[in-house]
C-alpha positions, -999 to 999 in steps of 0.1 A, spaced: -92 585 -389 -82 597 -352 -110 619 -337 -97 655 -330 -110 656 -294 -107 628 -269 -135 599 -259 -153 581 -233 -156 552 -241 -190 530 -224 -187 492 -226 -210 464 -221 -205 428 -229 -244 416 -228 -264 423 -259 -298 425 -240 -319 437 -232 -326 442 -198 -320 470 -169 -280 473 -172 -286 476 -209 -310 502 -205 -289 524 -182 -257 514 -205 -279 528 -234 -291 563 -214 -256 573 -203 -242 568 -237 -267 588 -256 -272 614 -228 -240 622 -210 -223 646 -222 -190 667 -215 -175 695 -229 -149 685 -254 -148 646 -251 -165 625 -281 -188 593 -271 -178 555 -283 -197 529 -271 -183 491 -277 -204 462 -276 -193 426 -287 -220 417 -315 -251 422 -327 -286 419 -307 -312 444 -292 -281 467 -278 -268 470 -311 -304 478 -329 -310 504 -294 -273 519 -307 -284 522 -341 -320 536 -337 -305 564 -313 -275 572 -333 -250 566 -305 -214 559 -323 -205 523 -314 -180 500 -326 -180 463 -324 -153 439 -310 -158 402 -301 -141 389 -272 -121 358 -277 -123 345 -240 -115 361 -209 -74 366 -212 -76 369 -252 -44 386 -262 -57 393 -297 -89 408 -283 -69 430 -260 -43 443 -288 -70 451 -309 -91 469 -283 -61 487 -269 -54 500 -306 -87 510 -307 -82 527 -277 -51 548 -286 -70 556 -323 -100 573 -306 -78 589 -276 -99 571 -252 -96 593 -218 -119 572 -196 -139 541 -200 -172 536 -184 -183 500 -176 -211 482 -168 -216 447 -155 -186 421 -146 -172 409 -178 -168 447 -187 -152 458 -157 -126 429 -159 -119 436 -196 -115 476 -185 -98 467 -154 -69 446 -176 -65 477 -203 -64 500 -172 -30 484 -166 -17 483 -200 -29 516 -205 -34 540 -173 -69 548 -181 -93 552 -157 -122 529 -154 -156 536 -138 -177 506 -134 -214 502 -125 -223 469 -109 -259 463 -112 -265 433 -87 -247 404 -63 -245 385 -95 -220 406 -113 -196 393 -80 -210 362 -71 -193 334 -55 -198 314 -78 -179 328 -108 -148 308 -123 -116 323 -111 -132 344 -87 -105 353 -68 -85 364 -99 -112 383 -109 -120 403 -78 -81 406 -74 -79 425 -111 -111 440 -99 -103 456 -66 -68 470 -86 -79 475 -120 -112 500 -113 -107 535 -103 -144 539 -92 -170 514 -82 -211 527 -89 -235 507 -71 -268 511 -80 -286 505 -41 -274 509 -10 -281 474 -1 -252 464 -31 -230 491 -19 -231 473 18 -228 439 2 -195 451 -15 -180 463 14 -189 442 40 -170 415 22 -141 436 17 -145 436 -20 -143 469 -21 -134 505 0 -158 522 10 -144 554 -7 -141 534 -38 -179 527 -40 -205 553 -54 -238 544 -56 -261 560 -77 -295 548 -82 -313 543 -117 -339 566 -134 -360 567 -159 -370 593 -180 -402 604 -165 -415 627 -198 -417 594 -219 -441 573 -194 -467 604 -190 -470 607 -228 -473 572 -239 -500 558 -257 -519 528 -244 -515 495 -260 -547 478 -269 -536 445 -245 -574 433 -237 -580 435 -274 -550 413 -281 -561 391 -260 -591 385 -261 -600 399 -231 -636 415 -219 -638 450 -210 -642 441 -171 -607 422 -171 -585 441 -143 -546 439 -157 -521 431 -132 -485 432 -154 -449 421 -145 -420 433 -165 -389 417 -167 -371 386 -186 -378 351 -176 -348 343 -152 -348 330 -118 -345 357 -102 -378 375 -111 -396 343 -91 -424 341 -114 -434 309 -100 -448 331 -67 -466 349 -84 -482 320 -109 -492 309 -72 -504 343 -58 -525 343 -93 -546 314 -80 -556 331 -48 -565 362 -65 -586 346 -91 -603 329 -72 -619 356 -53 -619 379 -84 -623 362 -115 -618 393 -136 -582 398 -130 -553 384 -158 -517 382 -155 -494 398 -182 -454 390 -179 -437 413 -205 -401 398 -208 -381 373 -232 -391 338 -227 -362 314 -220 -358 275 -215 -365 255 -197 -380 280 -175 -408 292 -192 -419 255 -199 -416 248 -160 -437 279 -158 -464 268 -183 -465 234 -167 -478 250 -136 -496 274 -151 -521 243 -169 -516 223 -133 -531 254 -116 -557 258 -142 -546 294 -148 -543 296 -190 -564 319 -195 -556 345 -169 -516 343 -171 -506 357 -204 -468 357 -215 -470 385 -239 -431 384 -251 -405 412 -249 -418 449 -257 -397 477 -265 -427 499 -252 -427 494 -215 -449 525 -215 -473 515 -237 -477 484 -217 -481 500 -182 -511 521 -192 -537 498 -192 -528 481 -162 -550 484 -132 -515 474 -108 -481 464 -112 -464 436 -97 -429 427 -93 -421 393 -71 -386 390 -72 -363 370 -50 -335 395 -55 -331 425 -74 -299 444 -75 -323 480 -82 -355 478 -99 -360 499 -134 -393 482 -138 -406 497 -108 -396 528 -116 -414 529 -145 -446 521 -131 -444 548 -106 -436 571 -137 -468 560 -156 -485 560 -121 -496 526 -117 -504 511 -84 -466 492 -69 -469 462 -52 -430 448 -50 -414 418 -29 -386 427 -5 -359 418 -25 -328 446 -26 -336 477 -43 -374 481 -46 -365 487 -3 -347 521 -19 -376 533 -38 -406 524 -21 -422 531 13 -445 504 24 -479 521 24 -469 556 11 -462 551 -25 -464 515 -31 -464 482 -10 -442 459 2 -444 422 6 -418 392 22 -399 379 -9 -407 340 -20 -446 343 0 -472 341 -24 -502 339 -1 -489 376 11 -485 387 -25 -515 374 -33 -536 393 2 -518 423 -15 -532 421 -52 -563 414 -38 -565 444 -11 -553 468 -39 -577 458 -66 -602 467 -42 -589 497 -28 -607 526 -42 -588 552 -23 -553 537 -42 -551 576 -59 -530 590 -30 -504 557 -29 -501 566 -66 -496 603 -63 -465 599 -38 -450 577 -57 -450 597 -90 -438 625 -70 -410 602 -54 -399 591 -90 -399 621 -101 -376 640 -73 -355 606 -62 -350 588 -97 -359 603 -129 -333 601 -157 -317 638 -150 -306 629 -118 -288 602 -126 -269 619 -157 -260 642 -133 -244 622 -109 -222 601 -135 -213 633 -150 -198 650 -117 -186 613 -111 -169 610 -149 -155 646 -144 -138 643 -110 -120 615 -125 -104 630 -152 -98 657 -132 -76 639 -108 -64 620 -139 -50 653 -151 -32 663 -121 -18 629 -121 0 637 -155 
């Protein structure tokens, strides 16, 4: 049945979860403009889908058959014309090349939020096809740093007036009323252990071996502290992990805790959190520490440069340097007068990058499209 009013329609081709997810998920059920329904279309089941369900966000699934499917594009352009999709908001690259392809077929307009170098890299087969259809196809790029925004217009992937960058937020409300999870219980742990957490899944680019290393250094002077990575565990990575882990005899102060749906829960306990990165295209995780107001230290990888200020609301350390991550755990679990550090950054989060501002700013960006869509007809 063909919906009376028009639609956005949000895509996302990953099925999490993870930051882009997460931002995917908050602008689907959130954003909101006067007369347009919200679709969102994923392409199978996984924690997107179960997110989709529990929220009661409208979503409709459609597998891709490979990057130039014709099947997948005639069905997704019928879907399209059933729903009287008006503007599609994308997130990460194999979105905004499907989008970018229907925006020909179609006219529609396409916003697309790139969430780091990745979603352009190098690397990627038929790269120069797909930054052609790219730099054509979108009608707006969102960056979500500064640093990305640079990145994609130094290399003349992009204009400049093409590219919008709006940072991530959280939603500030849910981190203050969160109830602790019992984590030294869990584990086993005495009621002297000091919690130092990471969030994020096990990839390369989160460099968890640095901070496996900075873990030693800090142990060693305080025996009381314990590690806790909160992310999905993938091969062979995590066994590379664990192998230094035993070889640095740290197995009973780096717990791998799996993924948690309550990131706020899990921040509550800690006594600081830690992100070591190599590169980060933005950093939701640190966000959400600052929102539960827990100490910061982050490597300078990309974003966390955008949200913190290096001794004002959180600390900032050379990427890839695990002695100077590890000096920094160590300063800050003995820094008594941390309270002040934790207080500028709450307010920081708060003001900069909570959830409301970001809403805002796709929905100003989502109406002056179809705006100049409309004058265009």
């Amino acid at each position: 049945m063909t919906s009376q009013n028009p639609t956005i329609l949000h895509v996302i081709d990953t099925t999490g979860p993870g930051g882009a997810e997460t931002v995917f998920l908050d602008i689907a059920e959130k954003m909101r403009l006067a007369d347009y329904e919200t679709l969102a279309l994923i392409k199978g089941p996984g924690w997107v889908q179960s997110q989709l369900e529990a929220r009661e966000i409208p979503f409709h699934v459609l597998k891709p058959y490979g990057f130039l499917s014709i099947p997948y594009y005639r069905d997704l352009i019928r879907l399209i014309r059933d729903k009287r999709v008006r503007l599609i908001q994308a997130h990460l690259l194999g979105s905004a090349l499907t989008s970018s392809i229907i925006r020909f077929f179609t006219g529609i307009p396409v916003i697309a939020t790139l969430h780091g170098q990745v979603d352009v890299n190098s690397k990627e087969r038929f790269i120069a096809l797909k930054r052609l259809i790219l730099k054509f196809g979108l009608s707006k790029v969102v960056a979500v740093s500064g640093e990305l925004a640079d990145y994609l217009a130094d290399r003349k992937l992009f204009t400049r007036s093409k590219i919008e960058v709006i940072h991530n937020g959280v939603d500030i409300n849910k981190y203050g009323a969160a109830a602790r999870l019992p984590l030294k219980e869990q584990l086993g742990l005495d009621a002297e252990a000091l919690l130092i957490g990471s969030i994020g899944n096990i990839r390369p680019a989160k460099d968890y071996q640095t901070l496996v290393r900075a873990a030693k250094e800090v142990v060693e002077r305080n025996p009381h502290a314990h590690f806790l990575i909160a992310g999905h565990a993938k091969e062979p990575l995590k066994g590379e992990l664990d192998r230094l882990i035993l070889h640095l005899g740290l197995d009973n102060h780096v717990h791998f805790i799996g993924f948690t749906n309550d990131t706020a829960g899990f921040l509550k306990p800690l006594s600081l959190f830690v992100l070591s990165s190599s590169a980060e295209g933005f950093s939701i995780a640190t966000l959400e520490a600052m929102a539960a107001k827990i100490p910061v230290i982050a490597t300078r990888c990309g974003g966390p440069e955008e949200i913190l200020r290096d001794g004002v609301d959180g600390v900032l350390v050379p990427a890839r340097n695990s002695h100077e991550l590890a000096e920094a755990i160590f300063r800050a679990l003995e820094n008594n007068n941390i309270s002040e550090m934790v207080s500028n950054a709450y307010e920081r989060v708060t003001a900069d990058f909570s959830l409301n501002a970001l809403l805002i700013k796709y929905q100003r960006l989502a109406e002056s499209i179809l705006d100049h869509s409309h004058q265009k007809i």
